[in-house]
Structure formats: C-alpha cells, structure tokens
C-alpha positions as CSV (number, residue, x, y, z in Angstrom):
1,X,0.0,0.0,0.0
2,X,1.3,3.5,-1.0
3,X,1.5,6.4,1.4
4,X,-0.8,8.0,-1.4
5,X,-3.8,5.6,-0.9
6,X,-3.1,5.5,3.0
7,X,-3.4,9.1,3.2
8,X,-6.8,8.9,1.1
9,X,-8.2,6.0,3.2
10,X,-7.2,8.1,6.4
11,X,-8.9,10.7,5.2
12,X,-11.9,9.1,3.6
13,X,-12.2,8.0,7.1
14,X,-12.3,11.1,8.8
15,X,-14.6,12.6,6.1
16,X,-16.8,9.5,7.6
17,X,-16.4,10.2,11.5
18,X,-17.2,14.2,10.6
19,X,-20.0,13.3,8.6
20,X,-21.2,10.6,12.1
21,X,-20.2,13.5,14.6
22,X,-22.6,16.4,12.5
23,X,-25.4,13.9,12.4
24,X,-25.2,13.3,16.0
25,X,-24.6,17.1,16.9
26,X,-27.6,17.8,14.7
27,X,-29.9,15.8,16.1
28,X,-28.5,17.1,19.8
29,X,-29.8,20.2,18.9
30,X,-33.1,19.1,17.3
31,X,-34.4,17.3,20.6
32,X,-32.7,19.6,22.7
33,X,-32.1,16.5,25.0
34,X,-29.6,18.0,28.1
35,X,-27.8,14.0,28.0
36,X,-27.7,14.0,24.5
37,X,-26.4,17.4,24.1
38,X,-23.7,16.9,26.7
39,X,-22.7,13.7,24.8
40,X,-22.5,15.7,21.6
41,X,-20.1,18.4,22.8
42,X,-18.3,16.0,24.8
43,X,-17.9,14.0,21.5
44,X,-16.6,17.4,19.5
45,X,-14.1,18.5,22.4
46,X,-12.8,15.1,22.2
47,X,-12.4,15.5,18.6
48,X,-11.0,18.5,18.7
49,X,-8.0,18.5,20.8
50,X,-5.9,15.8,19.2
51,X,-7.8,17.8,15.7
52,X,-6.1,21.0,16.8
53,X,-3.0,19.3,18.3
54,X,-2.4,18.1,15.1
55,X,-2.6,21.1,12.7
56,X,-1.3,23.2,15.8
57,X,2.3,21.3,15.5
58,X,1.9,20.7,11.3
59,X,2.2,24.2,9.8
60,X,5.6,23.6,7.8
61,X,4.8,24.5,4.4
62,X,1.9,27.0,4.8
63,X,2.0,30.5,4.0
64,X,2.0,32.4,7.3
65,X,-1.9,33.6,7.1
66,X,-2.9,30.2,6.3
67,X,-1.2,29.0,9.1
68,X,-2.7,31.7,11.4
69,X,-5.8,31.0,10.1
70,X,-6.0,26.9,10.5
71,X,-4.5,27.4,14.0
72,X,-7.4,30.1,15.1
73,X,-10.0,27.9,13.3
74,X,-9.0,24.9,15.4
75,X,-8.5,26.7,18.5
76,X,-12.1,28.6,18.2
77,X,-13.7,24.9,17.6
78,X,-12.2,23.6,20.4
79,X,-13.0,26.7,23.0
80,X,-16.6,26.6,21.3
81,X,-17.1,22.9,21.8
82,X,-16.0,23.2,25.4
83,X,-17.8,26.5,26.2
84,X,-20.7,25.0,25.0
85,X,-20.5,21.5,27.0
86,X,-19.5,24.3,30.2
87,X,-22.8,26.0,29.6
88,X,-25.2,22.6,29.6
89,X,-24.3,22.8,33.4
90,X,-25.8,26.2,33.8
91,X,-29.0,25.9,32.3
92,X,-32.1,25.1,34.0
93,X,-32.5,21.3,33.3
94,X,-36.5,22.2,31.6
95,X,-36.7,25.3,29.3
96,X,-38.5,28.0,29.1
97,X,-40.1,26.7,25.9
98,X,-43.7,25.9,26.2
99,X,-45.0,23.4,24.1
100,X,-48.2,23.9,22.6
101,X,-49.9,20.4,23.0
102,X,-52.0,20.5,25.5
103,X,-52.5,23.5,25.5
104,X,-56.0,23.0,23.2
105,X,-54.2,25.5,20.6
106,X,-54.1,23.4,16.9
C-alpha cells in the first residue's frame, strides 16, 4: 500500500467520522435532550483537541496567514465545543419553551 492511498483512506475516514459526529450534533440540537447534548459536545471536544494538536504542531509549508488562520480555526472549535458542553451545566435542566400540546391551541 502507497502512502498516497493511506493518506486517502485516512482521510476518507475522517470525512466519515465528521460526517457521524454532524449527524449526532444535529440531532442534539433538534431534541434539545440535556444527555444527549452533553454527549454531543463531549464527542466534539474530544475530537477536537488531538484535531487541533495536530494542525497546531503541522504548519511547515503554509504561508503564514494560512497557518494563522487553521490554527485560530481549530482553537475557536475547540474553546466553542467546550464552552458549549460548560454552559449545559448552567442551564435550568427544563426550558422556558412551552410546548403547545396540550394547551387546546391546533
């Protein structure tokens, strides 16, 4: 096996993990679930520190606002991800939100 096809099947496979991690991070924020959304951003954060790590200590090559932007890109995902999971613990465990069922409003 080349390093060219490993390199493609690596990243055919992380093209498959992001595509896994949106899905679940979408339907966190569909149902709103606290668990679920606390399992979401835990799953992002995870992701994201060895993500960041990596393009963090890989910037050999770039031009020097390419590699200021990737490294900010990274960093902001990662301080999102984990602001985000910080927050769940602050929020009133039932929202606001009022459904209408029940309520005899169609």
């Amino acid at each position: 096996m080349t390093a060219r096809s490993v390199l493609r099947i690596g990243l055919a496979l992380l093209a498959a993990f992001s595509l896994a991690l949106t899905f679940l991070l979408v339907a966190a924020m569909l149902t709103t679930d606290r668990r679920l959304v606390r399992v979401a951003l835990l799953a992002l954060t995870v992701f994201a520190v060895p993500h960041a790590i990596n393009h963090v200590t890989h910037l050999a090559g770039f031009p020097a606002v390419d590699a200021v932007l990737q490294t900010v890109g990274t960093i902001a995902q990662l301080l999102l991800a984990a602001g985000l999971f910080a927050l769940t613990w602050r929020v009133p465990a039932t929202l606001a939100v009022k459904s209408d069922r029940g309520s005899g409003q169609e």
